[in-house]
C-alpha positions, 0 to 999 in steps of 0.5 A, a space after each residue: 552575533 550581537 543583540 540587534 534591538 534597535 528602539 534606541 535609533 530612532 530617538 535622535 534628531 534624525 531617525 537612522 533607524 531607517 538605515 538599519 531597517 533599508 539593510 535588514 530588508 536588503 539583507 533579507 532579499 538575498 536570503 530569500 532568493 533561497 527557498 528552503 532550510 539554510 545554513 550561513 557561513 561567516 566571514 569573522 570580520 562580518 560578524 559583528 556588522 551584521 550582528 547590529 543589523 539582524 538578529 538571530 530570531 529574525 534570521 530564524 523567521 527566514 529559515 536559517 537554522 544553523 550559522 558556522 564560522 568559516 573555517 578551513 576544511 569541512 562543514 559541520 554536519 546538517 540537515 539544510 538545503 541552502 548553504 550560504 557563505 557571508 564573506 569579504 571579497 578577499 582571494 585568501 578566503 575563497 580557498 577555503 570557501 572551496 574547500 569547504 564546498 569541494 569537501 561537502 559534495 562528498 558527503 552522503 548526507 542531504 543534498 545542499 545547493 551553495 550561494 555565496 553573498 560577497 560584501 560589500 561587494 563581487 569582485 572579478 578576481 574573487 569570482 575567477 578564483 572560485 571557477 579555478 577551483 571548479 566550484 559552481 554556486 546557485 547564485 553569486 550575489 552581493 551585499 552593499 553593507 554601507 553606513 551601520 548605526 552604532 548609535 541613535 548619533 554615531 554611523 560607520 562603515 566598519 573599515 578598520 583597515 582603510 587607513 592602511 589601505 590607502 595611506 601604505 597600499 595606495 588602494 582607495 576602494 575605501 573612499 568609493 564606498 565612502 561617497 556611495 554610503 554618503 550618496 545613499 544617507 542623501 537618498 534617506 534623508 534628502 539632498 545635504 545643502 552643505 558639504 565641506 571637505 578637509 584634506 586631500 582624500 575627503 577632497 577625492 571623496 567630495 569630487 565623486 559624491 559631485 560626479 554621481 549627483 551630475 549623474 544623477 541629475 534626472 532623478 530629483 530628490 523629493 525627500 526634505 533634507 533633514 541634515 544642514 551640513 556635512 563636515 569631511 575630515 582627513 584622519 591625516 589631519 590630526 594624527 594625534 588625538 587617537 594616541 592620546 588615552 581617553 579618559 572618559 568613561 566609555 573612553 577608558 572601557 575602550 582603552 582597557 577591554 576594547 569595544 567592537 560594535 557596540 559590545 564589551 568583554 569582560 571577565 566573567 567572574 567579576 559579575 553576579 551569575 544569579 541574574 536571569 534577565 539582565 537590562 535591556 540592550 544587555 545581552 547575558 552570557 553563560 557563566 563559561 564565557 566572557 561577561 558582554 555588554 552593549 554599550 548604546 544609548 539604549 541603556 538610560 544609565 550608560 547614555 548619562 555616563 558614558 561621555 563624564 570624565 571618569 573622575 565623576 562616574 562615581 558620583 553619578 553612579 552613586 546618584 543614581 543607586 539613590 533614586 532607585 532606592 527611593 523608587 523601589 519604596 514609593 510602595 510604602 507611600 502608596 495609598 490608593 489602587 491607582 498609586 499601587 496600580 502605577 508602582 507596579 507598572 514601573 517594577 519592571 523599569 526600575 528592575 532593569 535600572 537596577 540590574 543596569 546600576 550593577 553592571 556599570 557599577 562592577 565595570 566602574 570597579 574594574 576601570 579604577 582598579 587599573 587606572 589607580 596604579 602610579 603607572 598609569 598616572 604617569 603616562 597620563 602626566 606626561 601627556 599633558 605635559 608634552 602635548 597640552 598646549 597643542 590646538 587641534 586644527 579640527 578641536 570639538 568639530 561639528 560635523 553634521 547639523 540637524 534641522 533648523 531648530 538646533 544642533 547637535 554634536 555626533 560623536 566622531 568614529 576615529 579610524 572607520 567613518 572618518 576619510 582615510 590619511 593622505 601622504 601629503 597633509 592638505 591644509 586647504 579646506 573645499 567647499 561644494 558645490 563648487 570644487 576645484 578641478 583638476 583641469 591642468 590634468 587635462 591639457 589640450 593642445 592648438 587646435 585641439 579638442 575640448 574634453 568631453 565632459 559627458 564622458 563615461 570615464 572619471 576625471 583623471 584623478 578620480 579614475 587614479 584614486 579608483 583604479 590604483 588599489 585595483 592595481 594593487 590587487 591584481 599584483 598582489 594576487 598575481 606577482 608573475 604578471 605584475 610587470 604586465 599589470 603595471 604596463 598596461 595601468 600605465 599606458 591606459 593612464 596616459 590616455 585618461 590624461 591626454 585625451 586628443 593629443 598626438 605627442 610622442 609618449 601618447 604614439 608610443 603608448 598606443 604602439 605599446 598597447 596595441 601590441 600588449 593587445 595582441 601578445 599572448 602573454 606567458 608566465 611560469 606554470 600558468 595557462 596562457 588563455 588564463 594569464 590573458 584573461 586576468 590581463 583583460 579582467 583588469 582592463 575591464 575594472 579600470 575601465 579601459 573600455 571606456 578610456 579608449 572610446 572616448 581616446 578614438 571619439 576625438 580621434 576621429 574628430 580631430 581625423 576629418 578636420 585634418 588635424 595632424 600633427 607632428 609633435 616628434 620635438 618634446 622638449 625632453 632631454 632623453 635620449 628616445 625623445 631625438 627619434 624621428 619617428 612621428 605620429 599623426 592623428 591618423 596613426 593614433 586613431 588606427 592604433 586605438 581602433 587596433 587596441 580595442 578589436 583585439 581585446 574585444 576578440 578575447 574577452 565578453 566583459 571588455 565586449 560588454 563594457 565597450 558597448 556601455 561606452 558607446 563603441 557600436 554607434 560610435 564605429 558604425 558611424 564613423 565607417 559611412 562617414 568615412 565611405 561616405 566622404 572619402 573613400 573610392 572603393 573601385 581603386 582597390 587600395 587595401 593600404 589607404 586611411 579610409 580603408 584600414 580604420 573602416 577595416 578595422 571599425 567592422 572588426 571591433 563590430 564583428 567581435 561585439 556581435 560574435 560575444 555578445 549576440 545583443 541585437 538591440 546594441 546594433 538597431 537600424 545597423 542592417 542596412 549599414 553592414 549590407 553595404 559593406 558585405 557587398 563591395 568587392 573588398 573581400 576583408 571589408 566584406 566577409 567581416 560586414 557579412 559575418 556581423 549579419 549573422 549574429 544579427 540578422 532575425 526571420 524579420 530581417 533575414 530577407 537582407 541576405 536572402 535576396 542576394 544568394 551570392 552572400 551565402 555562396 561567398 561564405 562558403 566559398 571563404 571557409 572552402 578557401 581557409 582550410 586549404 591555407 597552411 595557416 587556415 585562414 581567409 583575408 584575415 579570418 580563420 576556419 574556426 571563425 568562418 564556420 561560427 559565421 555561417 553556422 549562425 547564418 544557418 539559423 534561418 532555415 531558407 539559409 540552410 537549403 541554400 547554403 546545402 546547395 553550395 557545398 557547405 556540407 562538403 567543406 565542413 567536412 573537410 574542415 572534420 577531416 583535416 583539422 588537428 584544432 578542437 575549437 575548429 573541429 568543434 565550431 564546423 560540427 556545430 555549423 553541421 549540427 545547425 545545417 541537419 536541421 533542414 531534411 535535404 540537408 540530411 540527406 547530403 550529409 548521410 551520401 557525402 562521403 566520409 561525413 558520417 564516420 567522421 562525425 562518430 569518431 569524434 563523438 569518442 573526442 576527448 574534448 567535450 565541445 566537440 564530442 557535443 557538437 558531434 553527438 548533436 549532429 549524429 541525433 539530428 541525422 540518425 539517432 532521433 530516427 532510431 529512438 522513434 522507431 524503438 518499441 521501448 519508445 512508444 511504452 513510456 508514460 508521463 512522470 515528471 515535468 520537463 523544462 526545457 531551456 537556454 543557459 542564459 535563463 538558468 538562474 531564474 528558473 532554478 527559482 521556478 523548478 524550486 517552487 514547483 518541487 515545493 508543490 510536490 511537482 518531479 521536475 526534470 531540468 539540466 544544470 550541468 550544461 550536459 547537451 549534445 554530448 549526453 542526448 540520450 538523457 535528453 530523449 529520456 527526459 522528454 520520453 517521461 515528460 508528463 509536460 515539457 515547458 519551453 522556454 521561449 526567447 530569441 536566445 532558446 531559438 537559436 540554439 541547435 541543442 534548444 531546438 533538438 529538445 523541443 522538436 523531438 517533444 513535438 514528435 512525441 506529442 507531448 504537452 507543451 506550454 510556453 513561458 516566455 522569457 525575453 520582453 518584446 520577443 514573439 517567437 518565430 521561425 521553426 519555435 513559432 510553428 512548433 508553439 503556434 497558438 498556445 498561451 504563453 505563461 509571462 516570466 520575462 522578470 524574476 519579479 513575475 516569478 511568483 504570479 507565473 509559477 501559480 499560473 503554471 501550476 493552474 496549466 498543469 493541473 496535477 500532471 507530472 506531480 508525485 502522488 506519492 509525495 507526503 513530506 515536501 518537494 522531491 528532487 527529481 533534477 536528472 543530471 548526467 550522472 543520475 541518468 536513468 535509461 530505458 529497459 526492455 520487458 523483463 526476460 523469462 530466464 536469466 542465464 547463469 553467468 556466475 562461472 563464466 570466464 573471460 573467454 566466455 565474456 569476450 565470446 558474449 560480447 562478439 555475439 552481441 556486436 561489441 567484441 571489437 569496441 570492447 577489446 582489450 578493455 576485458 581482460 580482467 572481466 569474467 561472469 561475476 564482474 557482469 552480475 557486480 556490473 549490473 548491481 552497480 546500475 542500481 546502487 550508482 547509476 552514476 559510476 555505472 555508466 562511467 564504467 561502460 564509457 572509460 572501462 569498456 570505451 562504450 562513449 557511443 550512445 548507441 553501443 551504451 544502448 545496445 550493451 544495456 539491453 543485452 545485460 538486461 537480457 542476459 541476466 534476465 532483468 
């Protein structure tokens, strides 16, 4: 990395030091979101960037001790906790990211947890590629790297590819960046009061800076300008200058050596090697590589000659050789203590001037060498010759104008600041902040609606400029669905640009969508889910959820102003445009409804973006508006208008709920949603209902508890799909019926009534005749929930069959179910049986436990982290294990000095969160509080099992700090390693590093060591086992059970993989039973 010494930027007419300083302090906030020891991985793009921001002794002060290239293949060795990856978000780099993690988790050496640092920003496909290759990182964060000062006058983004990108890619992500970098230095340095555009993408760039200041129109800025006017300018508009040779000095050195942030190559040999301190802004290089010098204003001399021609550099330089001379003799003059005193507080300038005056003089050397030969001479003359009496449209631009008192010319960087080319040059020069909109875009037809301006989507040729280089990409990166990719860029396009209009191409865009929507896509050697899943992450970036909101808004406008219209006769001479096919208001508005339901079932992000757009208020108001007005609900007309969009509006509401389980989306919407859950339309209904489920709270729940006969016709739906031969109910399937009544079952009224109604029994017969994991898996999870509750228990202990189903599918291969499954069997039987267990009661307190919903993991990474610096154990999943490992789950609390809770409506709902806590509880362990969700105040079953302790606030990672010294106040040394003398001591317990419970040590071992396989099989029929294990032995003999043994000591990780896939121990109870009867046998 370069020098970063930054003195030199805060001597211009503005100080853009400040833009260096805002991103050192970003820069250093991701790194400290690391505590401990890091190791930096970097991008070789980003290098020089950074370089130029932060250097390496100030990195040093935030402990990273090492920094590697990224590379293919394997990390270098270290002895670091954090491994942190600085890179573009480019797919081709994530590979060898992966491999570079994937390869470092084999290593015996120090534990290290990853993060990578995107720049400058994530990207979906970047972050879908990682999880393809099943790499997991601490944290993924982003890096907004805008405006870097090369100099005290000169800023850029370091976007050497834009021109490419947007003049042969057509992607103009650069121009984004572009208008946020500019948005930002008005942040700095106050709002800029003239703004002028030259060409076609300065004009795009000019129309987004205008969008955002709109946007931001609530929030004024207070700075002072301290810039006049802001000058942007095509590079398309003068595409010759960059061919022509500079013949400046700093030009030539350009030319010949090339300059890359501020820093220069030179060979070596050229430079005296006896210096040990070289001028400052120069940074020394060993005599083995190459000669580099920064080249920035910080260099007195190089600031006087880097703009001369470089005819007269020598001259300058032989001026300059004189004065130092001269004052290097000023000694002789000096009569006084004083004039002496002042000499030598000038050695150490004139010293650096001097070593200065040899570098320049050297480079000064080698330029004319290779500007003197013939050759070069001639190039020069024919440059002149042929393009001499040309004049530059743009000639010597101003391009900003500092302050009232003067002026002053910035120095133009030639591809990286300046807005990359257009296809078609505009001569035309725009001027804000009056820009010329695109309206003929955006055409409305008679009676029509205007467009609305307040809309969260870009006007049409903003959303075109920001989403064609997302196409680009995604086809790029995915050139099987490319077809797909282009379909659905397309059809969201004619949207944006036909806002309201119900013409042919605009129906028949919304049948395409519509069934693009709902087709499953397939694709040669790629998993279906996932092919569907890119499908909806590119809707996602190009903003889909918000084209089709504000398509359905006017919709439903133009719908109650019975505005249909016929518009079958395009004047179009193709042969589709004779179709008699016709398309009204209404048809328009039920296909865009059907388009946003459907991929609102598939995908949490387009769930979360169409909640951005507004869609919730905009469906809930619509559908009482619709009943309100027209609609008789005793005619029994499933096929009519009102029915279908009301229909339809609660399935877009229901799939919401369902992903993103957000009550504050549907404020005051209870009321709403019990209305229609109770009319007679069963699909109107069942849909209302299931929306209750994932919103109802113990404050609210009495909306479905005073009308038992809610809970009853759940039930009686889920009882209805299974005996289906397609397992669905008016609509909805088994799999989504039992999510709904599991979440219906949170309240625990709603248990004992809905146990009254045979919901037990239905489950189980969903357990027994389902051939489908997510179905298996959502109706273990709905018993798991209904377990909770003890007349519940004991139904589903009588109910015939429901137990042995449940422990055949604790061996499912398929690990949501074999969690689900392994939830329910704790709730029903094993948290009995590890009460009443001897071990059990023996235990005492080693670590701290936290125990905590998947949400929250990230910040209390950073809590676990802290308290392990103080020298606490702490015990905390992250690895997702529950349900399908609860054994280490009991064995975590049982050695529970103290068990953190961590409370949030979230934790509460969770069967996993409440079997954790519960069986605390049981235990009488200690438990403290940390909350973890704002306005929330725990009720239900959390708010009696926590009552009336003190919660500790962590309910924003800015309390972090405050919160953990509290903490560690409440804890008062419990659960705290005595022992511990050189720092934390990671005592995270994961499934594989599992510890497990022994019985006392046996008086006797028996001596296996000549035992044959016969003499196994006859131990293990003893001890119960011989059926589960048979024909898993047959290789086994009494050396194998001592090796086995050992093995639980030196791997407990591999042991425990032994007894589940060697001898098909997956129940935890013969894992128990196998375990102790070892420990017996072999007398440990």
């Amino acid at each position: 990395m370069a020098a970063a010494g930054g003195n030199h930027l805060s001597s211009g007419r503005v100080n853009v030091g400040l833009l260096r300083e805002c991103a050192r302090r970003e820069l250093l906030q991701c790194l400290n979101k690391q505590p401990g020891s890091k190791a930096l991985v970097w991008d070789d793009k980003l290098t020089g960037p950074f370089g130029l921001i932060a250097e390496y002794k100030l990195l040093r002060e935030h402990e990273v001790e090492v920094m590697f290239p990224l590379r293919p293949g394997r990390l270098p060795p270290s002895q670091v906790h954090n491994v942190v990856f600085i890179t573009r978000p480019k797919p081709s780099l994530m590979d060898i990211i992966a491999d570079n993690v994937l390869s470092e988790e084999g290593r015996e050496s120090t534990k290290k947890e990853f993060t990578i640092l995107f720049v400058p920003r994530k990207t979906m496909l970047c972050e879908r590629k990682l999880a393809e290759r099943n790499v997991s990182f601490i944290n993924i964060d982003e890096y907004p790297l805008e405006l870097i000062p090369l100099d005290s006058d000169v800023l850029s983004l370091e976007m050497d590819s834009s021109f490419k990108e947007c003049y042969l890619e057509n992607d103009f992500t650069s121009l984004f960046y572009v208008a946020n970098s500019l948005m930002t230095l008005q942040t700095l340095y106050g709002t800029i009061p003239k703004i002028y555009a030259k060409g076609t993408m300065s004009k795009r760039v000019l129309d987004m800076m205008m969008r955002k200041k709109r946007e931001a129109a609530d929030s004024e800025n207070q700075v002072s300008p301290q810039i006049d006017t802001l000058l942007l300018i095509d590079r398309n508009v003068d595409l010759l200058t960059p061919l022509f040779t500079q013949l400046t000095y700093e030009g030539l050195i350009d030319e010949l050596y090339g300059i890359h942030h501020t820093t220069a190559k030179f060979p070596p040999e050229r430079f005296p090697q006896t210096e040990e301190k070289g001028p400052s802004g120069l940074q020394q290089q060993q005599p083995t590589g190459p000669k580099k010098v920064v080249l920035n204003s910080s260099d007195e001399l190089f600031y006087d000659i880097r703009d001369l021609n470089f005819s007269a550099v020598g001259i300058n330089l032989s001026r300059r050789a004189k004065q130092i001379s001269a004052a290097f003799e000023e000694h002789k003059s000096a009569k006084t203590v004083g004039e002496m005193k002042q000499y030598v507080q000038r050695i150490p300038f004139m010293q650096r001037a001097k070593a200065s005056l040899a570098i320049h003089t050297t480079i000064a050397e080698m330029v004319k060498e290779q500007t003197d030969p013939e050759e070069f001479r001639e190039r020069i003359q024919v440059e002149q010759v042929q393009f001499g009496d040309i004049v530059h449209e743009c000639g010597s631009v101003q391009v900003i104008t500092m302050g009232s008192g003067g002026s002053k010319k910035l120095k133009v960087i030639q591809p990286q600041v300046n807005v990359a080319a257009s296809r078609v040059p505009d001569s035309s020069t725009h001027i804000a902040p009056q820009p010329k909109m695109l309206q003929d875009q955006w055409l409305s037809h008679d009676g029509g609606l205007e467009r609305n301006e307040k809309s969260s989507v870009q006007d049409y040729t903003e959303w075109v400029v920001l989403h064609t280089g997302t196409l680009q990409r995604y086809k790029m990166n995915y050139p099987e669905q490319a077809g797909d990719f282009q379909k659905l860029f397309d059809n969201m396009q004619v949207l944006v640009n036909t806002t309201h209009q119900y013409s042919k191409l605009v129906g028949e865009t919304l049948q395409s969508l519509s069934s693009q929507s709902y087709s499953t896509f397939s694709s040669a050697g790629t998993n279906e889910a996932e092919v569907y899943t890119r499908l909806m992450d590119f809707v996602v970036e190009i903003e889909g959820a918000a084209v089709l909101q504000r398509f359905a808004q006017n919709s439903f406008n133009d719908y109650y102003e019975n505005k249909d219209t016929d518009f079958n006769n395009d004047n179009s001479d193709d042969e589709s445009s004779q179709s008699s096919v016709q398309f009204t208001c209404y048809d328009c508005l039920l296909e865009v409804l059907v388009t946003m339901q459907n991929f609102a079932d598939f995908h949490n992000g387009f769930c979360r973006e169409s909640a951005k757009a507004g869609v919730v208020s905009m469906c809930l108001e619509n559908i009482t508006r619709i009943d309100r007005e027209n609609y008789n609900w005793e005619s029994g007309d499933d096929d009519s208008e009102p029915f279908q969009i009301i229909e339809t509006c609660l399935g877009i509401l229901h799939n919401i709920s369902r992903r993103l389980k957000d009550r504050d989306l549907f404020v005051n919407s209870e009321e709403t949603l019990l209305y229609f859950a109770k009319l007679k339309a069963r699909g109107v209904a069942v849909t209302a209902l299931l929306c209750l489920g994932y919103l109802v709270n113990e404050d609210t729940n009495h909306l479905i508890s005073a009308d038992e006969s809610l809970l009853q016709f759940i039930v009686t739906m889920i009882d209805e799909a299974w005996q289906t031969e397609d397992r669905r109910c008016d609509g909805y399937s088994a799999k989504e019926l039992a999510e709904g009544l599991s979440h219906l079952a949170i309240n625990d009224n709603n248990k004992k009534v809905l146990g009254q109604f045979g919901a037990v029994r239905v489950l189980t017969k969903i357990l027994q005749t389902s051939k489908e994991n997510e179905e298996q898996a959502s109706a273990a999870r709905a018993l798991w929930m209904l377990a909770f509750d003890d007349a519940n228990k004991d139904v589903i202990r009588q109910e015939e069959g429901t137990l042995d189903t449940l422990r055949a599918l604790h061996h499912s291969g398929d690990p949501e179910v074999k969690q689900a499954a392994a939830g329910a069997l704790w709730e029903i039987e094993g948290k009995t049986a590890r009460n009443n267990a001897e071990t059990t009661k023996e235990v005492s307190g080693h670590h701290v436990m936290i125990s905590y919903q998947w949400d929250a993991q990230d910040m209390l990474v950073e809590v676990k982290n802290k308290l392990q610096a103080s020298g606490y154990r702490v015990w905390m999943d992250l690895e997702q294990m529950g349900g399908s490992t609860l054994e280490a789950m009991a064995k975590a609390v049982e050695n529970a000095s103290v068990v953190l809770v961590c409370v949030s409506q979230q934790y509460k709902e969770s069967a996993n969160c409440r079997s954790e806590a519960e069986y605390a509880y049981q235990l009488r362990k200690d438990i403290i509080p940390l909350m973890m969700q704002r306005n929330y105040k725990a009720d239900g079953w959390l708010g009696m099992l926590v009552g009336t302790k003190l919660w500790i606030d962590f309910k924003s990672k800015q309390v972090i700090d405050s919160g953990v010294g509290k903490l560690v106040k409440e804890l008062a040394g419990r659960g705290k390693d005595i022992d511990v003398t050189d720092g934390p001591t990671e005592a995270v317990i994961r499934p594989s590093e599992t510890s497990v419970l022994t019985t006392a040590p046996s008086s006797a071992a028996t001596d296996v060591s000549g035992w044959t396989n016969e003499d196994v099989k006859k131990w293990l029929t003893e001890i119960g086992l011989g059926q589960v294990c048979e024909g898993a032995i047959s290789e086994f003999n009494g050396q194998t059970l001592i090796n086995l043994q050992e093995l639980r000591g030196e791997c407990p990780d591999y042991f425990y993989r032994c007894l589940e896939n060697t001898l098909n121990l997956k129940n935890m109870f013969h894992l128990f039973k196998f375990r102790q009867e070892l420990n017996k046998l072999l007398g440990h």
